[in-house]
N, C-alpha and C positions, 0 to 999 in steps of 0.2 A: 425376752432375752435368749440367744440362743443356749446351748446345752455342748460344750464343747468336748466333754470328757463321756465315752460309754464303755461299759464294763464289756468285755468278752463274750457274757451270755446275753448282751445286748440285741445282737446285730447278727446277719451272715449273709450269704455269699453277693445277691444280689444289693449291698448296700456301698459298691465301692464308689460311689460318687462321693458318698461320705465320708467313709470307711478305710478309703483307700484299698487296692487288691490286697495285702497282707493282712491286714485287719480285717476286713468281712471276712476273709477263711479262716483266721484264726477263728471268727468267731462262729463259722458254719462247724468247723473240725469240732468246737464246744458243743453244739447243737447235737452233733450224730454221735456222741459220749466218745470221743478218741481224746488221750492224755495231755492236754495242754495244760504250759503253766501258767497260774492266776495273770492278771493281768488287765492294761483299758489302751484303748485306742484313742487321743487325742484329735480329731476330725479335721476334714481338710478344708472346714471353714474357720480354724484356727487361725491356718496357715494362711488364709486368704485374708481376714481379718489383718493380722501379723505383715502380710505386705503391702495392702493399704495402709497401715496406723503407722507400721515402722517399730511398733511398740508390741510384746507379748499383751494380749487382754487382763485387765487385772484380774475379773471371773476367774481366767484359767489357771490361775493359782490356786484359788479357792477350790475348783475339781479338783484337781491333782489331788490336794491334802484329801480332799475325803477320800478319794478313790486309793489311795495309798493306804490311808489307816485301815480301811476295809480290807485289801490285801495283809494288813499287818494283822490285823484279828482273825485272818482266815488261818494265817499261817503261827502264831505265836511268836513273833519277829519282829521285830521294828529296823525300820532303815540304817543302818552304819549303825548297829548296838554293839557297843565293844565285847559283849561276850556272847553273842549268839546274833551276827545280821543278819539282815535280809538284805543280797543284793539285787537290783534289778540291770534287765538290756532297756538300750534307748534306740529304736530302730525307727527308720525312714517307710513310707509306704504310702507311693500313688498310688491313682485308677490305673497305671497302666503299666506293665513291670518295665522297670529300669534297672536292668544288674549293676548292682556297683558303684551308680551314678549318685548317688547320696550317702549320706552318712550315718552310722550305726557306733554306740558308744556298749559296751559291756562292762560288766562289774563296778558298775555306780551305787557307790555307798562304801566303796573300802577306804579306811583312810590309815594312819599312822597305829590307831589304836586299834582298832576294828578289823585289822590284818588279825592281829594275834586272836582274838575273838574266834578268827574263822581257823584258821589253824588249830583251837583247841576243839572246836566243834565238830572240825572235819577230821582230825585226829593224825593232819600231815601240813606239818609245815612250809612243803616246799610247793604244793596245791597253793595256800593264803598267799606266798610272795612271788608264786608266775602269776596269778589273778591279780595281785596288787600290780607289779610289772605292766601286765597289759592293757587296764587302767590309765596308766599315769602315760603308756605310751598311745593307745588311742582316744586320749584325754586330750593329750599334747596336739596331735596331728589333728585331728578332725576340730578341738572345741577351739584351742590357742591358735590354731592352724600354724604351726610350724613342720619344717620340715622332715617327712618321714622319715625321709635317708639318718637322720640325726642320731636316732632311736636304733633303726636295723643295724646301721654301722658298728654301736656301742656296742649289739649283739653281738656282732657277730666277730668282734674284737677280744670282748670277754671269751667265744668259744675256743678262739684261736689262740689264747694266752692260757687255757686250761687245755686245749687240746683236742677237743672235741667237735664233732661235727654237727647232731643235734640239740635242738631246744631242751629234750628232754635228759639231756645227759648232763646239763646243770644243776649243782647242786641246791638248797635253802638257801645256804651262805650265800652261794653266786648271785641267786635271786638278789638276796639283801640288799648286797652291793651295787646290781644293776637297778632296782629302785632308787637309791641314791644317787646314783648316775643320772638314770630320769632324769628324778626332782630337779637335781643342776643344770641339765639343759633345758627346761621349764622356766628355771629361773632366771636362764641366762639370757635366752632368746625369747621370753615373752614380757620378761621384766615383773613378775610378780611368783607368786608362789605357789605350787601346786595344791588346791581347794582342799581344807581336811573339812569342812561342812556335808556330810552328805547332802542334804536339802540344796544345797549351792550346789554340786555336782550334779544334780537331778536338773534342775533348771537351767544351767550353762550347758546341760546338753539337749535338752529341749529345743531351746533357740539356736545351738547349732544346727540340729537336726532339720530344721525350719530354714536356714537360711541356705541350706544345702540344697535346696529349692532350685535358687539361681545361682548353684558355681556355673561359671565356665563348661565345665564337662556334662553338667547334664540339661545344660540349654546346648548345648550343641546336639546330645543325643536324643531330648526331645524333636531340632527341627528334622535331625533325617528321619526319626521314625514319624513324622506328624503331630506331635502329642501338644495341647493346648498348651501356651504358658500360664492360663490363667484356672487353672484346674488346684493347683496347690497339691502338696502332701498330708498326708496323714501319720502322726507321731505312734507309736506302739511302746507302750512301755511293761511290760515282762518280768513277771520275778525269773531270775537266774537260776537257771540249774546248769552242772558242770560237768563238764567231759573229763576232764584234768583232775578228775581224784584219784587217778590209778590205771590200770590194765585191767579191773572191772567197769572201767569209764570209758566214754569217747564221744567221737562228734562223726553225722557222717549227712550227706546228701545221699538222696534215690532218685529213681526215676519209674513208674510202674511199668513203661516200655521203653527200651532205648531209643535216646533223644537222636542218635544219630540216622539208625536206621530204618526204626521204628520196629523192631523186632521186641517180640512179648519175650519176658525173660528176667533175671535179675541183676538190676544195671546200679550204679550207682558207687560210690567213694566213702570208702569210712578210716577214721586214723584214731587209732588207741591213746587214749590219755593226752588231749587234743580239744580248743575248744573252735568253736565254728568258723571263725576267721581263717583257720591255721589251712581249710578244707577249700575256702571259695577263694583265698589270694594264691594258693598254690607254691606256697613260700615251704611246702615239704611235701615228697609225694606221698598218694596214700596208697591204699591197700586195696582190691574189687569189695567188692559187699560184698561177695560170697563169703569172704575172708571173718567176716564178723560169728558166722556159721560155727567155726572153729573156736570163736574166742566167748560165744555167750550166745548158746542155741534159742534159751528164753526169749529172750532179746530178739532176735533175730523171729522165731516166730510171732513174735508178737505184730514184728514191723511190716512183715511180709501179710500177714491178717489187717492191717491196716491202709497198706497200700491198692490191695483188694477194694476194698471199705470205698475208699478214696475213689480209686478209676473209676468202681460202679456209680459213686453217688456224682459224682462232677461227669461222666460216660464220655472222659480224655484221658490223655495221657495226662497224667498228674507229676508235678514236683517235689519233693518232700524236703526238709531240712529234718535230723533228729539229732537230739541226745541222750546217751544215755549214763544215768549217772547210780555211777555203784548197782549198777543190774536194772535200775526202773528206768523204763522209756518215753522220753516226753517227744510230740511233735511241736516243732518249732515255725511251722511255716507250711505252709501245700500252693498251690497255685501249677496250673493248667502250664505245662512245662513248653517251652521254646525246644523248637523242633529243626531238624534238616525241611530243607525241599523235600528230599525223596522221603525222608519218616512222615513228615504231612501227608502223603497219599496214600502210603503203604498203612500208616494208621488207623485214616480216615472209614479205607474198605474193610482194614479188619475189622473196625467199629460195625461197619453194616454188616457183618457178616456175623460175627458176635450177637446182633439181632441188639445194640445198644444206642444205635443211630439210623438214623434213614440215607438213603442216600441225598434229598436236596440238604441236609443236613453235611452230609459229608461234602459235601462241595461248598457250603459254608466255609468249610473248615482249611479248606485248600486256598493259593491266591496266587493269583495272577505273575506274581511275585515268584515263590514258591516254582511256578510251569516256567519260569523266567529261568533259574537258576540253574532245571533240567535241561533246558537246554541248549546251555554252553558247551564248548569243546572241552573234552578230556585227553589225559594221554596218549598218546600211541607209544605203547611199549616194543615195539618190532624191531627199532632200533637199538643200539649200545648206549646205557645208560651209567653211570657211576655213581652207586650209592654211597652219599655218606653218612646214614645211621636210619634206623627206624622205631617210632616212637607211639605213640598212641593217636590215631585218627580219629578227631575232634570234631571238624565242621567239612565238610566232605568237599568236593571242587578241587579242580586242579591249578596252580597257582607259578607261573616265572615270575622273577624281576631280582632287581637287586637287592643285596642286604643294607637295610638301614638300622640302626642301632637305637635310633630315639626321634619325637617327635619333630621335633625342629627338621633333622632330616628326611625324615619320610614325609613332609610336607613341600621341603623346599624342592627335593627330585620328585616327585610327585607333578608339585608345577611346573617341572622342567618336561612335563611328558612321560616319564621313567614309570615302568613300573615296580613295583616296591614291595619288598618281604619285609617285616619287619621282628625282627628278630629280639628275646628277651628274654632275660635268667627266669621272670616270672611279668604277666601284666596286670597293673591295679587299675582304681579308676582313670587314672590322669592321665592312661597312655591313650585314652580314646581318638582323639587329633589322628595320630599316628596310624591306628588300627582304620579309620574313616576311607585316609586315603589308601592304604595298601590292600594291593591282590588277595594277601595271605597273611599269617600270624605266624610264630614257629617259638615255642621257646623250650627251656632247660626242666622246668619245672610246672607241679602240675596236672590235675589229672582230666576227666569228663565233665566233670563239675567245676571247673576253676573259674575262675572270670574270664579267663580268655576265648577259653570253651562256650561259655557259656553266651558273651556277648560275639562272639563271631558267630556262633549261631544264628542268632535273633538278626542278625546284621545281611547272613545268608553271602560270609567269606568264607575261602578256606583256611583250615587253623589245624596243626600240629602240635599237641603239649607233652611235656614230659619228658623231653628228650634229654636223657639223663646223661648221654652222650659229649653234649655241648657244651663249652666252659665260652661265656660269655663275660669277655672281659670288657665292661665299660670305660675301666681309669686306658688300658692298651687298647682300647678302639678296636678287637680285635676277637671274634671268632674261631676257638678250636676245637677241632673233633675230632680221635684220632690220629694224632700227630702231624696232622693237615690245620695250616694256617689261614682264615676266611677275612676279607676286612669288607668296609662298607664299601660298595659299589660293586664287589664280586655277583658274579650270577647264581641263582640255587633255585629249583623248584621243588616246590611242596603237593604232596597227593595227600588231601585229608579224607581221601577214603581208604586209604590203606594205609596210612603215619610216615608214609619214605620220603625221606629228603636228599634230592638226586645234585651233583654239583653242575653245571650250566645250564642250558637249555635241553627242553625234552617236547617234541615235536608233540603237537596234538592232535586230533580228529576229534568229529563228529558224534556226541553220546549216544547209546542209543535210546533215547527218548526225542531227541532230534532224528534221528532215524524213521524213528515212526512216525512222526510227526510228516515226514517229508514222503514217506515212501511206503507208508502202512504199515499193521501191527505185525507183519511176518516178517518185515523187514528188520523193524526192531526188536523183536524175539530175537532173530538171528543173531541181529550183532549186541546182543547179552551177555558178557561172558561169564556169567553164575546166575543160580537160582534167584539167588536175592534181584538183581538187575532185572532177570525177566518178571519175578512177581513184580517191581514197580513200574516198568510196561504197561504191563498188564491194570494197575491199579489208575495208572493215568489215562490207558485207553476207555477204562469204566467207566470216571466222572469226568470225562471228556463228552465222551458218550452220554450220558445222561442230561449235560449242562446243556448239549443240541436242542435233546426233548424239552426241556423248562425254560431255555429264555427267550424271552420275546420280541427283542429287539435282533435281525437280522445281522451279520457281520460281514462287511465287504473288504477288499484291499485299494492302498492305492497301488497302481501297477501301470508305467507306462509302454511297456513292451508284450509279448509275447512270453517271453521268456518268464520275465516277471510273473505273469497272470499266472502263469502254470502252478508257480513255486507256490502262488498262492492260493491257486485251487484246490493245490495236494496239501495244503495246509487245513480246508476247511472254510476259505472265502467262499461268498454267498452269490458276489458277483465282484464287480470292481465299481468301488466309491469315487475313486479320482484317476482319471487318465490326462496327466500336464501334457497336452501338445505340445506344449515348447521345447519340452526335453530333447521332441524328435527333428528339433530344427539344427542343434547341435553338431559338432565336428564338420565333416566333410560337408555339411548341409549349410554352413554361415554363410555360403557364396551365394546361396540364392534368397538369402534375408536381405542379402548386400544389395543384390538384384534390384529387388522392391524397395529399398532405400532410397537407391539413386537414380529411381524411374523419371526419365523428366516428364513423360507426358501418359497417357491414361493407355496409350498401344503398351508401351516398354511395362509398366505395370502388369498388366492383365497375362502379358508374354511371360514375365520374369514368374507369375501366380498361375499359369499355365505347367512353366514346368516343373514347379510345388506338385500338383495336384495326383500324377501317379504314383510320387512317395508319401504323399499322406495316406491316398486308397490303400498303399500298399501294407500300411504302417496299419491301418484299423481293420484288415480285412487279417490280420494276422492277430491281434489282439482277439477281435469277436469270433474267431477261430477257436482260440483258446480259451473260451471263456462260450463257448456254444450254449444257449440254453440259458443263461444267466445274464443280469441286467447289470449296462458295460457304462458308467457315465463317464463322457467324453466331453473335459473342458477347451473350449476356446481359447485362443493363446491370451495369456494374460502379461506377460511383465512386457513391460515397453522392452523396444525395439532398439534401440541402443545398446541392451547389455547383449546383441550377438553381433555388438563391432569393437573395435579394438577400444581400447582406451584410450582417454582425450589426451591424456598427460603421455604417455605414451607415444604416441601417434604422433602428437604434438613435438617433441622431440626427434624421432626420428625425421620428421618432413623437414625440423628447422635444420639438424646437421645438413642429410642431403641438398638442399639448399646451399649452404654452406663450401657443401664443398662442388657445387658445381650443377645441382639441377635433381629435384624430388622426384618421386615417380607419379606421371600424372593420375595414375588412380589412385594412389596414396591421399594426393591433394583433394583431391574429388571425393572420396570416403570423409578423410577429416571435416571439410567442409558441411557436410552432413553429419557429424557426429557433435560440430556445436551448433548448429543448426538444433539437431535433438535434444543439445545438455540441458536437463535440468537441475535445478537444486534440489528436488525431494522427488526423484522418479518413482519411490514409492504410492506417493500418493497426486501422482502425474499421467500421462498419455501413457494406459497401464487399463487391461481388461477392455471392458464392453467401449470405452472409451475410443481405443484405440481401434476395434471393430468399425465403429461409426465416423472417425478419421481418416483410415484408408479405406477407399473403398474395396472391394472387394477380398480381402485378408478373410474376415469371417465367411463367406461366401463358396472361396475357396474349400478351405476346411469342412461345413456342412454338403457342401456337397461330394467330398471323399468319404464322408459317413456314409454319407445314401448310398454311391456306386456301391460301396464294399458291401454297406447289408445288400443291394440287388443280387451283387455276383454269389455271395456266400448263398444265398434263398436257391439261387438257381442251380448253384453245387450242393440241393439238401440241408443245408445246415440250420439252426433257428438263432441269428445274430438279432441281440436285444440294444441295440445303441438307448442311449439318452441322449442329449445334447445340452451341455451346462452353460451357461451364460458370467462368464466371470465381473466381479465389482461392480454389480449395481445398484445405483441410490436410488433412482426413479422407475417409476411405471412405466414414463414411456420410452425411457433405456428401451429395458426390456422389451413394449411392444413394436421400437421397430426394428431390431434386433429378430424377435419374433416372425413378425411379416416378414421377414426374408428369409427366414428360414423356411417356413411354410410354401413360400413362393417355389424356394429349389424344390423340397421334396415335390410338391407335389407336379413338378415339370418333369423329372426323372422318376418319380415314381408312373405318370401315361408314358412316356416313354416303354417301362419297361414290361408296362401293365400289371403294375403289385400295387399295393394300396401302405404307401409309407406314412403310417401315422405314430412317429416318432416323438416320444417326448420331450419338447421342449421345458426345459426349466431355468433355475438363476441358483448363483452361490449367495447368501446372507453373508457380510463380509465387510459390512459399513455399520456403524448405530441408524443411520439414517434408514435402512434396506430395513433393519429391523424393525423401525419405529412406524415405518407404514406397509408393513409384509402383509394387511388387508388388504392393500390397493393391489400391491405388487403380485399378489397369487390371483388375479385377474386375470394376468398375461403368462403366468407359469405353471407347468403341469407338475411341480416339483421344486422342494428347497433344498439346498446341502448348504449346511452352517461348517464355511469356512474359520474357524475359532482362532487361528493363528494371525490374520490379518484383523479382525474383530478383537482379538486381545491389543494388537498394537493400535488400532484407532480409538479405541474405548479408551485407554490408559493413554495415547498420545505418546507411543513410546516405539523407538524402532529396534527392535529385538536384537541386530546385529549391532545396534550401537550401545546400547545402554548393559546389557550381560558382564562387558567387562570394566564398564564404567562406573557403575554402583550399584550394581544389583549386591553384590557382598556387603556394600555398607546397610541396604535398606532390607536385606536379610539377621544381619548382627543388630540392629537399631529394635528392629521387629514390625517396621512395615510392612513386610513381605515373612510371610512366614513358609513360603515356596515359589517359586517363580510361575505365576501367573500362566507361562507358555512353557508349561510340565501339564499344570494340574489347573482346569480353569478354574477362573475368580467366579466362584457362585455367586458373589454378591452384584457383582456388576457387572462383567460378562455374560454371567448366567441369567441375572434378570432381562438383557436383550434376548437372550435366547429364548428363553420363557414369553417374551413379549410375541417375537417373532411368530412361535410354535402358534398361540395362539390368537392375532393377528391371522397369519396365513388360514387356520383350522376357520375361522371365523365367518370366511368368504368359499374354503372349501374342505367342507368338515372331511373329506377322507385325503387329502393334500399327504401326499407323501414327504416326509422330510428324515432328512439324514444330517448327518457330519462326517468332513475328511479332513480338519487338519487333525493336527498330530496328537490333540486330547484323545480320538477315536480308538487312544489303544491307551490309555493312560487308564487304570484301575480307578481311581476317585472319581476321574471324570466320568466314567462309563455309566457311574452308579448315577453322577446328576440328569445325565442324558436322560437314564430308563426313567429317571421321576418326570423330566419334563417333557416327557412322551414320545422322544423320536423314533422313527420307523425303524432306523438302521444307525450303526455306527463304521468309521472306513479309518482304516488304519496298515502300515508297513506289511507285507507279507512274512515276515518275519513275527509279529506279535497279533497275527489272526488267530492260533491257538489260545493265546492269551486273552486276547476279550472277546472269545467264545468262553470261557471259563468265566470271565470277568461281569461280563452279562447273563448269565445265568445267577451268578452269585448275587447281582443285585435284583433281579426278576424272583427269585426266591425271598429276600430282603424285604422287597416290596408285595411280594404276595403271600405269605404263608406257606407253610409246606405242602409240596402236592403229594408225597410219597407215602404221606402219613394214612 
């Protein structure tokens, strides 16, 4: 039978499979003796249990009682005792942090009679009826699920009928009253009565906690961040300790180094006579931590001594929740804090430097994600800008778009194209929709720690809180700040590295981590404009730098120009993965595809491929220019020959007016005639790649032999041009070898010619199941594979990526078919087992068979990791994200190999 309930001193850090992250550090923080209070974590094969059955386990009842009386003997207390309770928290806690995305119940066990209990014990009456209050209102909202507004409204009705602007300027009485209030819209909108049972309290919030699993909001936040559905939560139930007995009380968050910057210091939010909720929903700003210095020095060093404790023993930035109540400090919570982009780097090195990490450690700690977020554009301030207010800088990034007000709308302009701020008094869980799709956050209230803070972070948006400036009228639809009126659809940008929020557009550049990225580390120095900006230069050029030396898998681009190749050399490309021919057949170039279309006989053919031939040479002799010294693969025109003529429907139209009105033009006629001559119904999987090679004659023919001149000419001009020649879509061996034979036949006719010895590798793209399933036979006739994954994902699943995206991909995402789209992040399970098949297949007949990948997985971070397991040579991806899975592949070459630094 399993064991569903473990006490605190149970378990730690490494147990969150079970434990959930909240709970194994609860119960690591018990292990290394730091102040936590009593408490058991209900495990996350509860929860698993609980959504197969549909039914709580009877067992878990039976823990609970033990494990509670155990906490009641430790403490002298029993559950809702009317004259001396014990209250507990009911909090949420997966393997993987989720801010905000689940639900947490506080002050479980107060009831009608057990208020005044707590009020006599704690020697303040108006302590026992804000704890009862907050109760019955995160009773209401989280267990009844009614709505929140219900509750805040009432608040903030009673403040405004006494006068007053804070929580804490409420009187007992007031309290009383708003309790009763509660209770009536408990009874009114749930149809039952507010629980005076502690033991029922305890348990209706259990099973809320549990079902909070699958809201809406955090199965959405699970699919962006990846997180299994079937992992379940972990329950934590906590004897209470309280902020809210006074101005020797409070509540606050930390962070050991600032989350934003990564700067070592003392960061963090703390609010006096205040209990935890009041800190992470932002519903009142707080105070710096430093401020606690002033109000309870003890306190303060005790925390600062613990946070120490913490960084060294986890050797991260660490999270903290605390309280403290009447002078003694308990920790509440720690977990390995969500971070900036730029604090993940600047951390990372401080770590190595520190002598408390290694460096492949520190690149562990970095992602691809993270080098992503560097480098986007930032402001350019050199123009006139209009600020209207500045507030505290949250999640760093520069951010336009319009102001939307709420979900509904930031989703609807969203889909309209729009980009979108989304603007708010304060953000709880439910505005997550909203925050997904918008550029940036912005709201009224709020500090470093809030939710908005905090999941814009993790999210790696930018977000502005606090902005005390802002009257965000919901019922007016309307926006003000300083006597300036804003509504939805207005323009405004947000800088969340410095909190200003400018009113229209504000022009951007190039950061300089793109900089250096593009143009070297001098480069990027330069255009740093403060110390902080050049140290993260600096720390991205180190485990950039280091991730060269450790990974094993090679990084190319795809690049079909010149131009291109350069962008990605200066990036850090290895070579070039994919060069589409086709591309170069484009614009001014479609007259001589037409050429070869409407050849009638094998002269006007070879003529019309004649005069192709010095703009291909010219096209690869500038490429292998650019790319000197490095291996350049060059594919075969692959998509039929149709999509460089007009369209049928089209075309079709235009021939029948002129007709019509008196006589088409006869080359019009003559093209269209050839364009249904070509239609097919699935030209994807039609006269398309190696196919079409062995159809027209000479087409591939052409093309191989523009490679060869160009490498002759460039050999002769000094240079050392590395061609491949890739062979697109094929299923058979003998595709391939007579594809092959002709290849061989040109080179080596120009290479006596030239007197060089052209032994060019020929190879094939994987890019069918079939290519896969006998890539033994197929490395036969190929000096080389490149696993096209993007056409392999669409035959393997039978699905044509342009058709189905906005067909149902959304429903078979929401359903949970798809827990990512396939052609993001490939299907390990079935695409990845042809690749798997293939690698070894090919290796099989030629064990040092080079093989790569270029479609678009080749820069996708999960896929990169599957690649390195399933042994490819190289990965090929946009010149744009070569930086990226150069980091990306090292991360998983460390993953897979252990530390070398050590």
């Amino acid at each position: 039978m399993a064991t569903y309930v473990h006490r605190f001193a149970d378990g730690g850090k490494d147990d969150k499979d079970l434990l959930g992250g909240k709970g194994a550090n609860l119960a690591e923080m018990v292990k290394i003796g730091l102040p936590v209070p009593p408490g058991f974590t209900i495990t996350t094969e509860a929860c698993r249990a609980y959504m197969r059955d549909g039914v709580v386990p009877p067992e878990l009842r039976v823990e609970v009682t033990m494990a509670v009386r155990e906490i009641e003997d430790a403490f002298g207390r029993q559950l809702g005792d009317v004259r001396d309770p014990l209250l507990v928290s009911v909090r949420s806690g997966a393997k993987f942090s989720m801010p905000g995305m689940m639900e947490t119940v506080l002050n479980v066990g107060l009831n009608d009679a057990s208020v005044r209990g707590l009020a006599a014990m704690a020697g303040d009456e108006r302590f026992a009826w804000d704890s009862y209050r907050r109760l019955v209102q995160m009773f209401g909202r989280t267990v009844l699920g009614l709505d929140g507004d219900l509750f805040a409204d009432a608040l903030d009705a009673l403040k405004a009928e006494r006068g007053v602007t804070s929580d804490v300027d409420l009187t007992a009485d007031d309290l009383k009253g708003l309790v009763a209030t509660y209770k009536a819209l408990v009874l009114e909108h749930s149809g039952r009565e507010f629980p005076q049972h502690p033991r029922e309290q305890l348990d209706m919030a259990i099973e809320a906690v549990l079902d909070s699993w699958n809201t809406d909001r955090a199965r959405l936040y699970r699919r962006r961040e990846r997180i299994p559905d079937d992992l379940g939560t972990a329950v934590n139930v906590c004897t209470m300790v309280f902020g809210n007995l006074g101005e020797d009380s409070g509540t606050g968050v930390c962070f050991t180094r600032d989350p934003a910057t990564g700067h070592s210091g003392v960061y963090g939010d703390y609010l006096p006579n205040a209990q935890g909720e009041d800190v992470v929903a932002g519903i009142r700003n707080t105070f710096p931590l430093a401020h606690l210095e002033e109000l309870d020095p003890t306190s303060y060093r005790e925390l600062l001594a613990a946070m120490r404790k913490l960084e060294t023993h986890y050797r991260d930035l660490c999270d903290i929740e605390f309280t403290i109540e009447r002078g003694k400090l308990w920790l509440l919570q720690t977990r390995v804090g969500k971070r900036t982009a730029a604090a993940a780097f600047r951390v990372a090195t401080q770590l190595v430097d520190e002598h408390l990490i290694t460096l492949d450690e520190a690149i562990s700690r970095t992602t691809g994600e993270q080098l992503t977020q560097l480098m986007f554009p930032q402001f350019d301030r050199s123009g006139e800008t209009t600020l209207l207010t500045r507030a505290m800088a949250a999640s760093p990034g520069a951010a336009v778009g319009e102001i939307v007000l709420d979900n509904a709308q930031a989703e609807a302009r969203a889909a309209e194209g729009a980009s979108v701020i989304l603007v708010r008094r304060e953000t709880n869980p439910d505005d997550l929709p909203g925050m997904v799709v918008a550029a940036g956050v912005l709201t009224a209230r709020g500090g470093k720690t809030s939710h908005a803070a905090v999941v814009a972070r993790g999210m790696g948006i930018c977000a502005v809180v606090g902005a005390d400036k802002l009257d965000v009228d919901l019922a007016a639809r309307e926006v003000r700040v300083d006597g300036r009126v804003l509504r939805p659809g207005d323009v405004i940008a947000i800088d969340g590295s410095t909190g200003e929020v400018f009113l229209g557009e504000v022009p951007v550049m190039d950061s300089p981590v793109m900089r250096y990225l593009s143009d070297g580390l001098e480069a990027g120095l330069a255009a740093a404009p403060d110390d902080a900006t050049r140290e993260l230069v600096g720390a991205v050029d180190r485990i950039l730098g280091h991730a060269d030396s450790v990974r094993t898998m090679e990084v190319r681009a795809n690049a079909d120009s010149a131009d291109d190749a350069l962008r990605a050399r200066a990036r850090g490309a290895q070579g070039i993965g994919l060069c589409r021919t086709e591309h170069q057949f484009l614009g001014e170039r479609r007259h001589f595809v037409e050429a070869v279309v409407l050849a009638e006989s094998d002269e006007e053919r070879e003529a019309a491929l004649a005069d192709l031939l010095p703009l291909q040479r010219g096209d690869f002799a500038g490429l292998l220019e650019a790319m000197d010294g490095l291996p350049t693969t060059i594919r075969l025109i692959d998509p039929p020959l149709h999509e460089f003529l007009p369209d049928l429907t089209e075309l079709s139209v235009k021939v029948a007016l002129a007709e019509r009105d008196g006589g088409a033009d006869p080359h019009d006629v003559k093209i269209l005639a050839a364009v249904r001559r070509m239609h097919e119904q699935n030209p994807m999987l039609g006269l398309r790649g190696v196919r079409l090679g062995l159809k027209i004659p000479g087409l591939f023919a052409l093309q191989i032999r523009a490679v060869a001149e160009a490498t002759v000419e460039l050999r002769e001009r000094g240079f050392d041009p590395r061609p491949e020649i890739m062979v697109p879509l094929v299923g058979s061996v003998r595709e391939m070898h007579l594809i092959r034979e002709e290849a061989l036949g040109i080179l080596t006719e120009i290479g006596r010619g030239s007197g060089q010895l052209l032994d060019l590798p020929v190879g094939c793209m994987i890019e069918l199941p079939r290519a896969a399933l006998t890539a033994h036979r197929i490395a036969e006739e190929a000096d080389f594979f490149s696993f096209g994954t993007n056409d392999l994902t669409q035959t393997t699943w039978g699905m044509s990526r342009d058709d189905v995206e906005g067909a149902f991909f959304h429903d078979y995402l929401d359903n949970g078919v798809l827990t990512i789209s396939p052609f993001e992040t490939i299907d390990a399970l079935g695409v990845g087992a042809l690749v798997r098949v293939g690698v070894e297949g090919g290796r099989s007949t030629k064990p040092e068979l080079k093989i790569g990948v270029c479609g678009e997985h080749g820069g996708d971070p999960e896929s990169i990791r599957f690649f390195q397991a399933a042994g490819l040579d190289y990965v090929s991806c946009s010149p744009f994200r070569v930086p990226v899975a150069r980091l990306e592949a090292a991360r998983a070459a460390v993953e897979a190999g252990g530390d070398a630094t050590l």
